[in-house]
C-alpha positions in Angstrom: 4.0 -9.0 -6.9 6.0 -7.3 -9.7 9.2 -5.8 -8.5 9.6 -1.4 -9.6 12.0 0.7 -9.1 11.3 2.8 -6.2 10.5 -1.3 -4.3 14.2 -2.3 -5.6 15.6 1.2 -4.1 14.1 0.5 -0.7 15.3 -3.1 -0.1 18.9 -2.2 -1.5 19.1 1.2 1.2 17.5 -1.5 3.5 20.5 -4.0 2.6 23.3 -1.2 2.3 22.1 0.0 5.7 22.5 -3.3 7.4 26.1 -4.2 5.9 27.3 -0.3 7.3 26.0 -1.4 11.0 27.9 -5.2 10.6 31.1 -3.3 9.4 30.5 -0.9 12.4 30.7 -3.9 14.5 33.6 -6.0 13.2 35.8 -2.2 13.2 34.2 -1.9 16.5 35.3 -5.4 18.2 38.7 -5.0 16.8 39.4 -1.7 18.4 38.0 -2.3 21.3 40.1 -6.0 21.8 42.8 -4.7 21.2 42.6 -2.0 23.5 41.9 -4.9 26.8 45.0 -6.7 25.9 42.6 -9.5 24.3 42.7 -11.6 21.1 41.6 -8.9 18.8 42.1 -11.2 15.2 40.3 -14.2 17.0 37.5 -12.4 18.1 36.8 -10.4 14.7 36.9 -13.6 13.0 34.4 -14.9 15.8 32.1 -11.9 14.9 32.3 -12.2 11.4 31.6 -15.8 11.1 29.1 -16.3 13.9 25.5 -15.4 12.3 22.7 -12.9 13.7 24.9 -11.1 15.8 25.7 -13.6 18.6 29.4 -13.2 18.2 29.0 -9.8 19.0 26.9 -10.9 22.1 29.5 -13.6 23.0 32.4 -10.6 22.5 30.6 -8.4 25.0 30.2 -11.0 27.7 33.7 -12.0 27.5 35.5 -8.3 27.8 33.8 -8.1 31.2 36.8 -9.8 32.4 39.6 -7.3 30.6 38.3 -3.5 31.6 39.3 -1.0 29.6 40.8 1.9 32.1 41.7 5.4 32.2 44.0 7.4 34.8 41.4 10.1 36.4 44.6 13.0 35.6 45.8 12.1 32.0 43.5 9.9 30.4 46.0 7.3 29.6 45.0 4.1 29.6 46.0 2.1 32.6 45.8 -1.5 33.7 44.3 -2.4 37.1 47.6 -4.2 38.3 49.2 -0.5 38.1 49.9 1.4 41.2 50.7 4.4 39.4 50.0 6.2 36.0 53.1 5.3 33.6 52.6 8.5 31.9 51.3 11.1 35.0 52.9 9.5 37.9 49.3 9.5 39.6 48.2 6.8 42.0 45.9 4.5 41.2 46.1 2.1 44.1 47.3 1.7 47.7 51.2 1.2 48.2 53.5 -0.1 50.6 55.3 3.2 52.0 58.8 0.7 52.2 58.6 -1.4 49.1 55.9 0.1 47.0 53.5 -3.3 46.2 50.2 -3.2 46.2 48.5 -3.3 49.4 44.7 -3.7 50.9 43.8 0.4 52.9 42.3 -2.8 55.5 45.7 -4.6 56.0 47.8 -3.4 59.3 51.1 -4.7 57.7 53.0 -5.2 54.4 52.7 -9.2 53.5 56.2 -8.4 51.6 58.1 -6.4 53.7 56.1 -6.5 57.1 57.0 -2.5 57.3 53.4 -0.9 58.8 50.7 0.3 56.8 49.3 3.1 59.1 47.7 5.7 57.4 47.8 4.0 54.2 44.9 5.8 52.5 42.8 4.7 49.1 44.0 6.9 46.2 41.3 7.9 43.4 41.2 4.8 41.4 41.3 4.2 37.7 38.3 4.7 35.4 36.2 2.6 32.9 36.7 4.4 29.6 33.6 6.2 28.7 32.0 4.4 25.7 29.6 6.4 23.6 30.2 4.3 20.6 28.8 0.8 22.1 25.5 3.1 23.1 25.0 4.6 19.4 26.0 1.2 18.1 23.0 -1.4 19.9 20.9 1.7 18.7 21.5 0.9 15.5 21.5 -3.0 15.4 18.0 -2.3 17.0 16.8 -0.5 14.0 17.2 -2.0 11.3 15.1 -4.4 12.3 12.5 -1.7 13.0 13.4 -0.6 9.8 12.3 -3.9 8.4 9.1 -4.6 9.9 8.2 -1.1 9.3 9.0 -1.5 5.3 7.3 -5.3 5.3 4.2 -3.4 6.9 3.9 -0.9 4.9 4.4 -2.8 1.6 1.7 -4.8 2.7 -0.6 -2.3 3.5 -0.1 -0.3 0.3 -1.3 -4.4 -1.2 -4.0 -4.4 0.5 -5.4 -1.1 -0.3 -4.4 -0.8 -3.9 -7.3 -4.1 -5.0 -8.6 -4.0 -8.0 -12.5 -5.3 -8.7 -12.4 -4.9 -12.7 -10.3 -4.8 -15.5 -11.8 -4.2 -18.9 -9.9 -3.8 -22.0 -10.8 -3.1 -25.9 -9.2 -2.5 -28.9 -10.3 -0.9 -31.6 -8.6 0.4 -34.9 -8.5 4.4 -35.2 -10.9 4.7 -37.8 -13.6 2.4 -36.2 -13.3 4.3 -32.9 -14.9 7.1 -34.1 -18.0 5.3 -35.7 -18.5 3.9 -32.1 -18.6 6.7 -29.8 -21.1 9.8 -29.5 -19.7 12.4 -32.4 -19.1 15.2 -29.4 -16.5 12.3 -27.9 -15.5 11.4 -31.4 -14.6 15.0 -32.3 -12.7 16.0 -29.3 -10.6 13.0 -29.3 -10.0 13.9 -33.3 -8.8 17.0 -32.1 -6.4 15.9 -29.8 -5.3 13.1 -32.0 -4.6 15.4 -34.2 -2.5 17.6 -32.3 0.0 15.4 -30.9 3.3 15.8 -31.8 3.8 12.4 -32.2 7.1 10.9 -31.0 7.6 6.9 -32.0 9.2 6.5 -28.2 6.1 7.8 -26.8 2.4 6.7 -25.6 -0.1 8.6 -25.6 -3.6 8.4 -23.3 -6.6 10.1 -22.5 -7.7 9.7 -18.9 -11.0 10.1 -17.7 -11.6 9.4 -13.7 -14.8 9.7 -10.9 -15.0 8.1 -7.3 -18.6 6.6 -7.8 -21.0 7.0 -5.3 -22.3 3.2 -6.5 -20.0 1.0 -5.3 -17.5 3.7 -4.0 -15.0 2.4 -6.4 -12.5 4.9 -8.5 -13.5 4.0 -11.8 -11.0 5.0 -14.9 -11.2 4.8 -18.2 -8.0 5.4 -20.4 -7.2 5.9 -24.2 -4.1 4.9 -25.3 -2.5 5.2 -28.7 1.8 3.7 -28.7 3.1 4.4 -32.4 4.4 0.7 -33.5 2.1 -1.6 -31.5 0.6 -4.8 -31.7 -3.0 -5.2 -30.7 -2.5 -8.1 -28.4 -1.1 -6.2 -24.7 -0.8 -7.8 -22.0 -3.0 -5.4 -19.4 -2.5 -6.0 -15.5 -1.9 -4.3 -12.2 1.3 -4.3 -10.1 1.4 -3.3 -6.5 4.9 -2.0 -5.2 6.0 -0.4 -2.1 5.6 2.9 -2.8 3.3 2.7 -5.8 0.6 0.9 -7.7 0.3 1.2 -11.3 -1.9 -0.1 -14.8 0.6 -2.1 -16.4 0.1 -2.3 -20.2 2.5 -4.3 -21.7 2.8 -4.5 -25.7 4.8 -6.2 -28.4 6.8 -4.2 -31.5 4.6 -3.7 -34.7 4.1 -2.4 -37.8 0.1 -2.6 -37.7 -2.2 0.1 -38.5 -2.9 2.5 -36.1 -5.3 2.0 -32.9 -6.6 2.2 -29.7 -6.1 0.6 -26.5 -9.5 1.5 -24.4 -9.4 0.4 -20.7 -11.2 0.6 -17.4 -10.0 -0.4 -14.1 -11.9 -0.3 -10.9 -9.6 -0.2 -7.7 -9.9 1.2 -4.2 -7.8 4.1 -5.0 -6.6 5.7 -8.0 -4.0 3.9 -9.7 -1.5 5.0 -12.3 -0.5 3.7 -16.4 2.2 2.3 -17.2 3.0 1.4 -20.7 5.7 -1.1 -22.1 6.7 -1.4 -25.5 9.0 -4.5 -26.8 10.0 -4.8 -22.6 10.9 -1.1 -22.7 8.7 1.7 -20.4 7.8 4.4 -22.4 7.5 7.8 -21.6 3.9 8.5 -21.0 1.8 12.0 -21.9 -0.9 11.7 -20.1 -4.0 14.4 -20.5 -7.1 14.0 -17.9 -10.7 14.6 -19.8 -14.2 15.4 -18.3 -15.6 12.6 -20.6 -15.4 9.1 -20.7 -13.1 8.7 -24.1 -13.8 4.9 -24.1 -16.6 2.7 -25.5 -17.0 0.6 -22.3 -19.9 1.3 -20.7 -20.8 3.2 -17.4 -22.9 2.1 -15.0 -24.8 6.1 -14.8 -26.0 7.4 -11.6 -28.9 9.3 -12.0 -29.4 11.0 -8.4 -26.3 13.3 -10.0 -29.4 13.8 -12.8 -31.3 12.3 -15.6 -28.8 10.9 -18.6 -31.0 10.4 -22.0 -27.4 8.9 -23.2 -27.6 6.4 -20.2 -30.8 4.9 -20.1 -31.3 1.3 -20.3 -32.1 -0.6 -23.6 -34.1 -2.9 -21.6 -36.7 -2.1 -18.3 -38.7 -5.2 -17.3 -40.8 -4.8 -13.9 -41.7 -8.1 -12.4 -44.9 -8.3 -9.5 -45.1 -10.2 -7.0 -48.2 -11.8 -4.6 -47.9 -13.9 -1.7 -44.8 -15.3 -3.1 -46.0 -15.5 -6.5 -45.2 -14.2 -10.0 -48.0 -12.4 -10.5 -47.1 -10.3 -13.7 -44.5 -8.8 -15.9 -44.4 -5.1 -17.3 -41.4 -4.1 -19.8 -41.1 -0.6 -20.0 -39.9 1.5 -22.9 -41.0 5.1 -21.7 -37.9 7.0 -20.9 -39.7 9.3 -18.3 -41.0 6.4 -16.6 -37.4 4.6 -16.2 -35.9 7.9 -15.4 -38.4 8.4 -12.4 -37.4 5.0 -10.7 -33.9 5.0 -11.4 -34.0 8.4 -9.4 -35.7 7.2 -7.1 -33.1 4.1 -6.6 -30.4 6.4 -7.1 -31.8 9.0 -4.4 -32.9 6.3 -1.6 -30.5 6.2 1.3 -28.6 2.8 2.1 -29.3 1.6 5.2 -26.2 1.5 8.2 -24.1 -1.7 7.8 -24.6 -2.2 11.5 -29.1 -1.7 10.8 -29.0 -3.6 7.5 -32.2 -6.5 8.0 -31.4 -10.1 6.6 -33.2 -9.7 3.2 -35.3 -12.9 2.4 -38.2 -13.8 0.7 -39.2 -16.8 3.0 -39.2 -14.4 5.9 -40.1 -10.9 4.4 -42.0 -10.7 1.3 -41.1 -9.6 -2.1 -43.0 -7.6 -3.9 -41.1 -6.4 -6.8 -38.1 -7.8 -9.2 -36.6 -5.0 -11.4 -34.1 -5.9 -14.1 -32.3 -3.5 -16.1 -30.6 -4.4 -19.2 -28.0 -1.5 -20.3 -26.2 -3.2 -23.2 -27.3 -6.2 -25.0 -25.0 -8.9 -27.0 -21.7 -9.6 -25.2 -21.3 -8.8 -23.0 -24.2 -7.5 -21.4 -24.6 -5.0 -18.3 -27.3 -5.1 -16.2 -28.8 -4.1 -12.9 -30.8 -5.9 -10.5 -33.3 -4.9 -7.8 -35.0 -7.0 -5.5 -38.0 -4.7 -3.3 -39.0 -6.2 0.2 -42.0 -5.2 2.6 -41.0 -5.2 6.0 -44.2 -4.3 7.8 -44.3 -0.7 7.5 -41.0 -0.7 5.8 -39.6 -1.3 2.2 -35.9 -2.8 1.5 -34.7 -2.4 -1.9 -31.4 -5.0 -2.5 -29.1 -2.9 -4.9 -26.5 -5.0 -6.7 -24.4 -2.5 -8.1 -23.9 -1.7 -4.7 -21.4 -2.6 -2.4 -21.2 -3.4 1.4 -18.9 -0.6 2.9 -18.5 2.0 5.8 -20.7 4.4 3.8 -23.3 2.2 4.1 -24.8 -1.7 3.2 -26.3 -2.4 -0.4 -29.8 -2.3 1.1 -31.6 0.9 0.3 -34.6 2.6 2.3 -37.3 3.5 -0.2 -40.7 4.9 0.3 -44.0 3.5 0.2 -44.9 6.1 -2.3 -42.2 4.1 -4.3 -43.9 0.8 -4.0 -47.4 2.5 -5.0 -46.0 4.1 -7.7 -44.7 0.6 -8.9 -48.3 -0.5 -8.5 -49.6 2.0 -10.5 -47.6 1.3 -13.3 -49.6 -2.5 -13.5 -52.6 -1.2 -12.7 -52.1 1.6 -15.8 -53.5 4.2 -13.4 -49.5 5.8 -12.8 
């Protein structure tokens, strides 16, 4: 896990926290020693060197023994061998009426002078100091350690959440990106290009982002142009405490201008850094409504039918009691469009209802591929359509198991004789 800031800022406060409560202690023990009349120097140096706080424990069992006391008039501190305050003249114990030593209220003569002790009544005696400090101080030791299982927690949480399923990364020089995207992308990223105030310290991106409904994924695509920049960065992901970030590391250069096009698909939506020569740069970051990238995605078309988005490749495979029985490529757009939305549309089935999808057990009737982009790499789609009975399964790989639902899709029987149509050339 790489180490930023805001992580850093939490264990030092963490740290600096901790160290204020152990110098709270030591000043504490000292005071408080010295008050009973004990070692005070021995027992600091007994706190300070004794590890995970057990010389403080030690310290508070062993000043049971020396009370720390208060005369009930004044306040001054008093010893329990005093019969009377030194500074109030108040009595703190029972007295001898003859020669003034300490005596038991119980006893019917003075042991020292034998003189009787009738009437001899009990005087209020001293008081325990009130402590509020001790009370505010165990508070404290017992939270930072809260404190720290809370932070461990939550760092690992944030982890957890931030995963990332792809990273995807292109470069391509400034004048070849616009021969590879669709001219209404190319001229709006022209334009903008073209209106930077470009700042040799800076980085520049174009961000486009959707939550898709596929694998419910947050899918980003960034442009990014950094004046002075080697085409070889280092692209990753970092998770901190507080925040997880794109990390885009590059080296110092004097190479033509181009861009660094990315895609990351994570659980939630992450930020960009950039890093120039070990350096952050600032980042001007401007969000689009368009995909400003050349790598590909994976369209949807329950949102609608996507002329831009349909599949080089459609290839329909049949099948009969377990048998290949036929293969249909299909090139008419109409056609794919229809089954796509249909995919698209169909409902996933509950995680908790899903069926056990096998062709042993439940038979298939229908293998769909389709092939997006071809070369390397290719993207493609698979289908796999089941007949349960009554019911038809359609396995979705694009799709993935979550609490929205399993990869298995519902579909119709219309779908299935609409499939069948198609070989039969009566659809």
């Amino acid at each position: 896990m790489s180490i930023n800031a805001p992580y850093m800022a939490a264990v030092l406060l963490i740290l600096l926290i901790f160290f204020i409560v152990f110098l709270l202690i030591v000043r504490y023990v000292y005071k408080d020693a010295k008050r009973r009349h004990m070692n005070a120097p021995l027992w600091t140096l007994i706190v300070l060197l004794v590890p995970f706080c057990i010389g403080f424990v030690l310290y508070l069992l062993a000043r049971s023994s020396h009370p720390d006391l208060i005369c009930p008039k004044c306040g001054a501190p008093v010893s329990d061998q005093y019969t009377v305050c030194p500074q109030c003249g108040t009595q703190l114990q029972p007295a001898c009426p003859q020669c003034n030593k300490p005596v038991d209220p119980s006893w019917k003569y003075c042991p020292w002078c034998t003189a009787p002790l009738d009437g001899v009544q009990q005087p209020t005696p001293p008081q325990p100091r009130p402590d509020k400090f001790l009370f505010r101080l165990l508070v404290a030791i017992l939270l930072v350690p809260i404190l720290i299982m809370t932070f461990a927690t939550f760092a690992m949480v944030n982890i957890r959440q931030s995963g990332v399923s792809t990273l995807s990364k292109v470069y391509l020089d400034t004048a070849s990106y616009y021969t590879e995207v669709p001219d209404d992308v190319a001229e709006s990223v022209r334009q903008w290009f073209e209106g930077l105030d470009l700042n040799l310290n800076r980085a520049y991106v174009l961000e486009f982002d959707e939550k898709s409904s596929l694998d419910n994924l947050y899918h980003q695509y960034f442009l990014v142009y950094a004046p002075k920049t080697a085409s070889d960065g280092i692209f990753g992901i970092h998770n901190g405490l507080f925040r997880s970030a794109v990390e885009l590391k590059f080296n110092e250069s004097s190479q033509p201008d181009y861009f660094a096009l990315l895609e990351v698909q994570a659980t939630k939506h992450l930020d960009l850094d950039i890093y120039v020569g070990g350096k952050k740069r600032t980042t001007e970051v401007q969000t689009v409504d368009f995909n400003p990238t050349t790598l590909f995605r994976m369209p949807n078309f329950a949102d609608g039918p996507s002329a831009a988005a349909l599949p080089q490749r459609f290839k329909l495979t049949r099948f009969v009691d377990g048998e290949n029985a036929g293969i249909l490529e299909i090139g008419d757009a109409e056609t794919m469009e229809k089954i796509l939305s249909a995919i698209d549309s169909a409902p996933r089935v509950p995680m908790e209802s899903a069926p056990t999808l096998d062709s042993d057990k439940t038979p298939l009737r229908f293998h769909i591929t389709v092939q997006y982009t071809m070369g390397d790499p290719e993207t493609e789609a698979t289908f796999l359509l089941y007949q349960d009975g009554d019911a038809y399964y359609l396995q979705d790989d694009r799709v993935t198991n979550t609490a929205d639902g399993s990869s298995i899709r519902l579909m119709s029987a219309d779908f299935c004789s609409y499939l069948e149509h198609l070989f039969n050339g009566t659809a």
